[in-house]
KOLGUVEX-934363 format. One record per residue (C-alpha): x, y, z. Coordinates in steps of 0.1 Angstrom, whole numbers, padded with zeros to 4 digits, always signed. Example, Ala and Ser with C-alpha at 12.3 -4.5 7.8 and 13.67 -1.06 7.14 Angstrom:
# KOLGUVEX-934363
+0123-0045+0078/+0137-0011+0071/
//
This chain:
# KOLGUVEX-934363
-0332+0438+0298/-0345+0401+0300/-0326+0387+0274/-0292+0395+0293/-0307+0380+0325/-0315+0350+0306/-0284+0345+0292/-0273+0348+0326/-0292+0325+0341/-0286+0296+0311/-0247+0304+0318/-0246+0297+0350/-0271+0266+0351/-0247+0250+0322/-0214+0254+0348/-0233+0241+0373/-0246+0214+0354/-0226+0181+0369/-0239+0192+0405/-0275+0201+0396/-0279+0167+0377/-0261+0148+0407/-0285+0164+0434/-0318+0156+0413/-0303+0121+0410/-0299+0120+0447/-0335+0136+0453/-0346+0110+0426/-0335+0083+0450/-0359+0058+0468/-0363+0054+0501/-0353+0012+0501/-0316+0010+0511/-0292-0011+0485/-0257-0020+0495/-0229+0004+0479/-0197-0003+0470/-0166+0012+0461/-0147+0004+0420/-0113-0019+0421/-0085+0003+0406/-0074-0001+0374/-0049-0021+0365/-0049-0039+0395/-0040-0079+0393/-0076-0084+0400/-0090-0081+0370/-0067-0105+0355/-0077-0131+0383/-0117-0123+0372/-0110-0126+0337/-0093-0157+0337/-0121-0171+0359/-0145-0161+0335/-0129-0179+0302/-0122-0209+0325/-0160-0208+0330/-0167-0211+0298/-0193-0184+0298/-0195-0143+0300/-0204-0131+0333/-0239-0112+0335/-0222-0096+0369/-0188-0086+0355/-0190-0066+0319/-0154-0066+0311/-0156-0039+0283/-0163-0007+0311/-0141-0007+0338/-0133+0000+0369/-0160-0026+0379/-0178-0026+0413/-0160-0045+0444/-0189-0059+0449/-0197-0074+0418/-0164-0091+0417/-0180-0112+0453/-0209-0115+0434/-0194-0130+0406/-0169-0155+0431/-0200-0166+0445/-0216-0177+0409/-0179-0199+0410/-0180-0217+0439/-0194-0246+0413/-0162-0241+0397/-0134-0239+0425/-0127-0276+0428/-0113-0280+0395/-0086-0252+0406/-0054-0255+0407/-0037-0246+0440/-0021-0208+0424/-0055-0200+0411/-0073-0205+0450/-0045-0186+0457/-0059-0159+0435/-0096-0166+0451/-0082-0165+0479/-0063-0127+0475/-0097-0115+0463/-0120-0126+0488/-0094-0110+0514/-0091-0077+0488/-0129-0074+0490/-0133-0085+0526/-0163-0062+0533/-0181-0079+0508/-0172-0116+0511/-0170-0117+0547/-0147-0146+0546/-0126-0159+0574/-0094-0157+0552/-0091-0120+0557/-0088-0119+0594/-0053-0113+0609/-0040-0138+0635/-0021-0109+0651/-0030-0074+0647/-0003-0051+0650/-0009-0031+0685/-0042-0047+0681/-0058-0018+0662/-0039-0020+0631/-0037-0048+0602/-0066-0066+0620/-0079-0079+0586/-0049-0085+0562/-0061-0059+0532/-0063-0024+0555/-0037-0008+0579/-0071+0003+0597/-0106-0008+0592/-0136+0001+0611/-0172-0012+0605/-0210-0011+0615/-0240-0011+0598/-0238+0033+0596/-0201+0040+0586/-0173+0018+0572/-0133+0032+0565/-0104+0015+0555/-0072+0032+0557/-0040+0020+0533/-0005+0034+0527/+0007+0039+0495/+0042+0041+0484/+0065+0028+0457/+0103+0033+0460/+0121+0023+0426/+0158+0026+0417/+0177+0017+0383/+0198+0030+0355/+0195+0034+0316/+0218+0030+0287/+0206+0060+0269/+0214+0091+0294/+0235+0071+0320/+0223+0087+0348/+0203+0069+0373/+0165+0064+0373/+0140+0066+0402/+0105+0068+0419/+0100+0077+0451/+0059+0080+0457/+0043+0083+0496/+0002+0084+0498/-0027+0070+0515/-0061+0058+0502/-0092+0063+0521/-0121+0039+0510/-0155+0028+0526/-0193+0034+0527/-0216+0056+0547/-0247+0035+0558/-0241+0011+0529/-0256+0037+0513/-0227+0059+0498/-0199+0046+0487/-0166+0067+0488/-0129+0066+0478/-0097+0093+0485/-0062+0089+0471/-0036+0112+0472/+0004+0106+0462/+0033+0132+0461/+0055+0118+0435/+0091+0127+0427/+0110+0106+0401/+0137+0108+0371/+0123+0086+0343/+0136+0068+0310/+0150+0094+0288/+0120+0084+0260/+0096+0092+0283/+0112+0123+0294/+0114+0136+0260/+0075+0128+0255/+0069+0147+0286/+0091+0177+0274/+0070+0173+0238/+0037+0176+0256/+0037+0198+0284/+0025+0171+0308/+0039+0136+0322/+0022+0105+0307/-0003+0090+0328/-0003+0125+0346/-0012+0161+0349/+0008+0192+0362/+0042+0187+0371/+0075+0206+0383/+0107+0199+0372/+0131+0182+0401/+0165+0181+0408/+0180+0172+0372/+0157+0159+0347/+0134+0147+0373/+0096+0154+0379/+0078+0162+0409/+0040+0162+0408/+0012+0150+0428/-0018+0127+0419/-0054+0133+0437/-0080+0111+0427/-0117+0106+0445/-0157+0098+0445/-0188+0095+0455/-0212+0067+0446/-0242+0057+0454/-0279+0034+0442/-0300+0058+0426/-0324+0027+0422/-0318-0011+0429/-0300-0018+0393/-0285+0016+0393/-0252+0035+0402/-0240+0072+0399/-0205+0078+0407/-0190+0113+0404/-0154+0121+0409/-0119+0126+0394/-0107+0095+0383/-0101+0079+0350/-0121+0049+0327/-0116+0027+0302/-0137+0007+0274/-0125-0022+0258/-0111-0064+0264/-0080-0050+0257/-0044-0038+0262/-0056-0005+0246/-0086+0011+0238/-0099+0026+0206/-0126+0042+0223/-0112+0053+0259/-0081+0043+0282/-0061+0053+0313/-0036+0068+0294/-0045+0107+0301/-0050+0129+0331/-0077+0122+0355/-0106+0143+0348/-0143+0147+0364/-0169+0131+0356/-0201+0118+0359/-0213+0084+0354/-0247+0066+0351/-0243+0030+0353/-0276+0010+0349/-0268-0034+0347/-0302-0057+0349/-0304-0087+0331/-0279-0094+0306/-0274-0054+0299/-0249-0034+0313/-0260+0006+0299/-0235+0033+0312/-0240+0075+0304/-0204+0090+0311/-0204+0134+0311/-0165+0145+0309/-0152+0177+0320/-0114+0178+0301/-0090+0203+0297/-0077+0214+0261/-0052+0217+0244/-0023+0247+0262/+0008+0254+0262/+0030+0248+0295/+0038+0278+0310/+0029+0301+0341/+0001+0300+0364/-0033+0307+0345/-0066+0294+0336/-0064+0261+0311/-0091+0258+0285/-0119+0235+0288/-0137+0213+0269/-0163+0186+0278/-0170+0148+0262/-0201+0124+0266/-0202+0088+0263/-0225+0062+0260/-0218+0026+0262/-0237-0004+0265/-0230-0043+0273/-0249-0074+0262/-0244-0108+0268/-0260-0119+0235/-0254-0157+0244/-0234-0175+0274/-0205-0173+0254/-0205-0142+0237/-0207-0099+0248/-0213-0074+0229/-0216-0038+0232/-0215-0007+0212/-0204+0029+0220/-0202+0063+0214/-0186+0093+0219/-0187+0132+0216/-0160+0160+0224/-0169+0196+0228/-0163+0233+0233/-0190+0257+0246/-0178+0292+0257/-0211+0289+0281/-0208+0255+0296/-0222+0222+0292/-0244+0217+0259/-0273+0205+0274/-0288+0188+0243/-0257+0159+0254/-0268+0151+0285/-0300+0130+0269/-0290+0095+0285/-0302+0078+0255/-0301+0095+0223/-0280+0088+0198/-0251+0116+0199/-0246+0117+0160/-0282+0131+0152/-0273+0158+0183/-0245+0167+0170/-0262+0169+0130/-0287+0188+0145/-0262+0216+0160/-0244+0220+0127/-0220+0193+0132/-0194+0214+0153/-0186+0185+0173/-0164+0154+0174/-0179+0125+0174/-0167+0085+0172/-0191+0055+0173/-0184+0019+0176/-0185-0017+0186/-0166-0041+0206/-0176-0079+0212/-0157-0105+0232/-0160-0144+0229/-0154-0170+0252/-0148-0208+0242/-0132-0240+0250/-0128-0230+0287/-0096-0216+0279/-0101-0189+0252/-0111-0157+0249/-0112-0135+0218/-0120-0096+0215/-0123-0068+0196/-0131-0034+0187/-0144-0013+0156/-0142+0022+0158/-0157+0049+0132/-0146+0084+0142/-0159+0096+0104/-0168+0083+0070/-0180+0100+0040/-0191+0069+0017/-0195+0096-0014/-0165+0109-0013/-0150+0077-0013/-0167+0063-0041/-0141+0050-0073/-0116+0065-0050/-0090+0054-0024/-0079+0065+0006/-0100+0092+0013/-0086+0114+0042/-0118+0118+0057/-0126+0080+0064/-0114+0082+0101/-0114+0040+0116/-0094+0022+0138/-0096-0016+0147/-0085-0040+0172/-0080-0079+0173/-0070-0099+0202/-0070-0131+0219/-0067-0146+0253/-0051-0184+0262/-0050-0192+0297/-0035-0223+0306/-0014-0223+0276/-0001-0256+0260/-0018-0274+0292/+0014-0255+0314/-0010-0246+0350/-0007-0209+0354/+0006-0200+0318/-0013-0172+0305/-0007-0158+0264/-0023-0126+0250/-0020-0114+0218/-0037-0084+0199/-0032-0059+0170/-0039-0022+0171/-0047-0009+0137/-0058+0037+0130/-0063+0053+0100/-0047+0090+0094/-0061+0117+0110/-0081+0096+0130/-0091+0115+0164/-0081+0149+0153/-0108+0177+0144/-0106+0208+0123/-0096+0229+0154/-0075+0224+0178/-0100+0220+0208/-0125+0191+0198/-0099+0165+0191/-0099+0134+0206/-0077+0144+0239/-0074+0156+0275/-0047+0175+0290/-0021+0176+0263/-0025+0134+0263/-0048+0109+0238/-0081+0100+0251/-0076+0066+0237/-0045+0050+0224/-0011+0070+0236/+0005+0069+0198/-0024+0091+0184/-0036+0076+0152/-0019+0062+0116/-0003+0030+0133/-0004-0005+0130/+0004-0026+0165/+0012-0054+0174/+0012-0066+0213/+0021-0099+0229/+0022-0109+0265/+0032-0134+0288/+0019-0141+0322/+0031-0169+0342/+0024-0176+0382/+0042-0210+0391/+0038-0201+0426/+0009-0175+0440/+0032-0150+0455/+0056-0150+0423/+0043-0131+0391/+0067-0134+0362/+0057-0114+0329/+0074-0102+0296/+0056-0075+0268/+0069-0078+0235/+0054-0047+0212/+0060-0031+0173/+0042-0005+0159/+0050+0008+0126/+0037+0046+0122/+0041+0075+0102/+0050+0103+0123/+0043+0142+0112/+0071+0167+0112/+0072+0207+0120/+0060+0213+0084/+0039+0179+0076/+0008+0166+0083/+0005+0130+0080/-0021+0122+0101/-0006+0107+0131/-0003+0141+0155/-0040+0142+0169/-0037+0178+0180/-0034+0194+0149/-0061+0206+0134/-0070+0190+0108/-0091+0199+0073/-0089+0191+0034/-0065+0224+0030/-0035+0216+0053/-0036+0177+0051/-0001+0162+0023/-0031+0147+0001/-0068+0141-0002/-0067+0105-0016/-0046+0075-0016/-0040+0078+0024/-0030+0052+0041/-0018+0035+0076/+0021+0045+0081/+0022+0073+0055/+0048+0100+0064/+0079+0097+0079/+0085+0062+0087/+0088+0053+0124/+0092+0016+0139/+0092+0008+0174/+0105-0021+0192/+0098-0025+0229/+0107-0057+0253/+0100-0055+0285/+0102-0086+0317/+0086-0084+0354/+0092-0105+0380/+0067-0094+0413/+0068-0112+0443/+0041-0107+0470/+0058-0101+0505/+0024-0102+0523/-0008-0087+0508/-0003-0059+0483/+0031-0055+0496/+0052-0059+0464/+0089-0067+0455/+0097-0058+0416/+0124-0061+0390/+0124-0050+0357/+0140-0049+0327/+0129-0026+0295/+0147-0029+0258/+0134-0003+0238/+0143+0007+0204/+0128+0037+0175/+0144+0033+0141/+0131+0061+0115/+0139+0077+0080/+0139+0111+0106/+0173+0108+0126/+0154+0126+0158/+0131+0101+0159/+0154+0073+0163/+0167+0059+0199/+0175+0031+0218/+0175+0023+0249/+0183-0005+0281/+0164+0002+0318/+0174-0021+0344/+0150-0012+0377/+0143-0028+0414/+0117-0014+0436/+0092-0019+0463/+0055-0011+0463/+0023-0013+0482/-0009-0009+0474/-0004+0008+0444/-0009-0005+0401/+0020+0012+0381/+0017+0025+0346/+0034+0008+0317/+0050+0031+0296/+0049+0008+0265/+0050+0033+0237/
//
């Protein structure tokens, strides 16, 4: 009879095991109080402002490690407060953009800027970032609305698009102790017919998780997000939650992006020195088929990254990753915060998925920046030997570069980078360990066997006027009902029901380009209060007739205090 208690008892500590390693963290805890803070969102202008601060610099920021995001609020004061030295030689948009974060992160800065003249009923908008704030040295909140109201038609369906999206975030700190965030949205909107066909291909709207279908053609879903953070010690931070994360300089990420579901987590962030060393355990949802009300499968992922600055002018960091199935839980064995997964994995009987890699970024010249990634998600060097293209030899590999300032034009910003993944990168030999959450890629949204190439514009001749324009082409080889090319991540994948073993290459399959054009002009009413227009040319040509398209999206809209989701793919 003990063995079945046992079992038992090891089932159940496995479930539990994000809230049993969360409370011994917490218990672990010493008594000195650090100040907490709360993560800038994603995609938010912000981290364009810090980056470009940085390359003007000159140097990589030991408070600011670019390549594991979100980042801390208050590291971006921190980090302002290491370029007062440099604020002089600003131009008058750019302490505009010093400006707009010290009044973002206003709990942090304390600075004068972010104090209303007139409060509304004298309660509300008395700093110019919150709706409501209140503050002492036990309890801070700051209350925000959310909403983002967008109308606009499309050549392809004819029918006329929107986004109508009503939410509130919840943000502060308890005793400056615990940091905390709450965001909730109810959404409702009819998007471009490309992405409604991706959403009818996967179960699941990009970006997103569970939806229901509205009106005609339309979605109707919410998004929940939220955490807890807090010191464990003076250079340490745990965060649990549902959110999202991403690795990488880039536009995309070889290793992990935004692009899928939120999911919970939690996360181990230790910077001292130079080093930035994070420990990420991911509870994900697997692969399913959209249906009626029932339990989704799970699986689970652990990540480990870490960020040097190797010189003033040069980060570099290397990651890796594992994704899982246990019918018990948690596998233990991957919670090690500094083991290296591979030999884990090896010693299990290599049922697992794993991906391990590098990613550096450069600073020089006060005005560039250039990045990168290498990712290995598997390589067998024997069977590649006198061969080529062996199946098996899963890589990906990203090149970019930033130019701020461009051609000595104030304000002109230029990125470019290139995207490049193997065949049958991401994928596992069953359908539950590849490289995905909730029906969506973990890492970059067009799976694997693609080469992409990105350019962007950015250009501020005024503070409150943001004008920008994405060109993109990717040329992929996409799979059919009764091939397997390598570019569908969520087929299982193995030597028997692959089109060949060698002479694989990036593209193979049925040919698919994509052209995608996109310009945004934003104007900033008053803080995070947001006026856009859009345009989006978007265009598939492909040897398969169903994979071709093209399209024209012509949209207007207000937001506030929200970062929308490009759906550039």
């Amino acid at each position: 009879m003990l063995v079945p208690y046992h079992c038992e008892v090891e089932v159940l500590f496995r479930r539990k095991f994000f809230y049993c390693l969360l409370a011994g963290s917490a218990l672990l805890s010493p008594l000195k109080i650090f100040s907490q803070s709360t993560f800038l969102p994603l995609n938010s202008d912000s981290y364009q402002f810090l980056s470009r601060f940085e390359i003007l610099s000159g140097t990589v920021s030991d408070e600011l490690h670019f390549s594991a995001t979100p980042l801390l609020r208050s590291k971006a004061a921190d980090f302002l407060d290491s370029m007062k030295l440099h604020f002089a030689s600003l131009n008058e948009a750019e302490k505009k953009e010093v400006d707009y974060l010290l009044i973002d992160n206003d709990e942090w800065t304390e600075d004068s800027l972010a104090k209303s003249k007139k409060p509304f009923l004298k309660y509300f908008y008395r700093d110019k970032a919150s709706l409501y704030q209140f503050r002492n040295n036990d309890f801070m909140v700051k209350i925000n609305p959310v909403f983002d109201f967008e109308i606009g038609a499309e050549s392809a369906s004819g029918e006329t698009l929107f986004t109508n999206t009503r939410g509130v975030e919840v943000r502060g700190w308890i005793a400056k102790r615990v940091g905390y965030l709450f965001y909730l949205t109810e959404n409702q909107a009819r998007y471009p017919e490309y992405v409604r066909e991706r959403t009818d291909s996967f179960g699941v709207v990009p970006y997103q998780g569970y939806f229901k279908d509205f009106k005609t053609s339309g979605v109707d879903f919410f998004e929940a997000k939220g955490y807890f953070d807090f010191t464990a010690a003076k250079f340490i931070t745990i965060q649990f939650g549902h959110d999202k994360n991403f690795l990488g300089d880039g536009i995309r990420s070889l290793a992990l992006s935004d692009y899928s579901e939120n999911y919970l987590f939690l996360k181990l962030n230790t910077q001292v020195w130079k080093i930035n060393y994070q420990n990420l355990f991911m509870d994900l949802t697997a692969d399913f088929l959209r249906g009626g009300d029932t339990l989704l499968p799970k699986k689970y992922a652990a990540v480990h990254h870490i960020s040097i600055n190797a010189a003033k002018w040069l980060n570099v960091g290397a990651f890796e990753t594992v994704v899982f199935h246990r019918n018990d839980g948690y596998e233990l064995q991957y919670l090690n915060p500094i083991i290296f997964y591979r030999s884990i994995e090896q010693g299990l009987g290599s049922p697992d998925n794993t991906t391990i890699g590098i990613d550096y970024r450069v600073n020089f010249l006060h005005r560039f920046s250039w990045y990168g990634q290498v990712m290995v998600d598997d390589y067998n060097i024997q069977a590649s030997k006198g061969k080529h293209g062996y199946w098996g030899n899963k890589t990906g590999i990203q090149q970019g570069i930033k130019y701020i300032n461009a051609f000595d034009l104030k304000n002109l910003d230029l990125q470019f980078e290139w995207n490049a993944v193997r065949p049958y990168t991401y994928t596992h030999n069953d359908s539950i360990a590849n490289y995905s959450h909730y029906n969506q890629p973990l890492a970059h949204p067009l799976g694997a066997n693609f080469n992409e190439l990105i350019g962007l514009i950015h250009y501020r001749p005024i503070f409150p006027l943001s004008l920008s324009a994405e060109v993109l082409y990717s040329s992929q080889g996409r799979d059919t009902s009764y091939s397997n090319w390598g570019s569908n991540i969520f087929i299982p994948t193995t030597e028997s029901n692959i089109e060949t073993v060698y002479d694989n290459k990036i593209a193979q399959g049925v040919k698919s380009h994509l052209f995608y054009f996109t310009l945004n002009a934003s104007y900033m009413i008053r803080h995070n209060l947001f006026i856009d227009g859009e345009y989006i040319f978007r265009k598939t040509s492909s040897d398969e007739p169903a994979f071709a398209s093209h399209t024209n999206v012509f949209q207007i809209g207000i937001r506030m205090n929200m970062w929308k989701n490009d759906f550039d793919f």
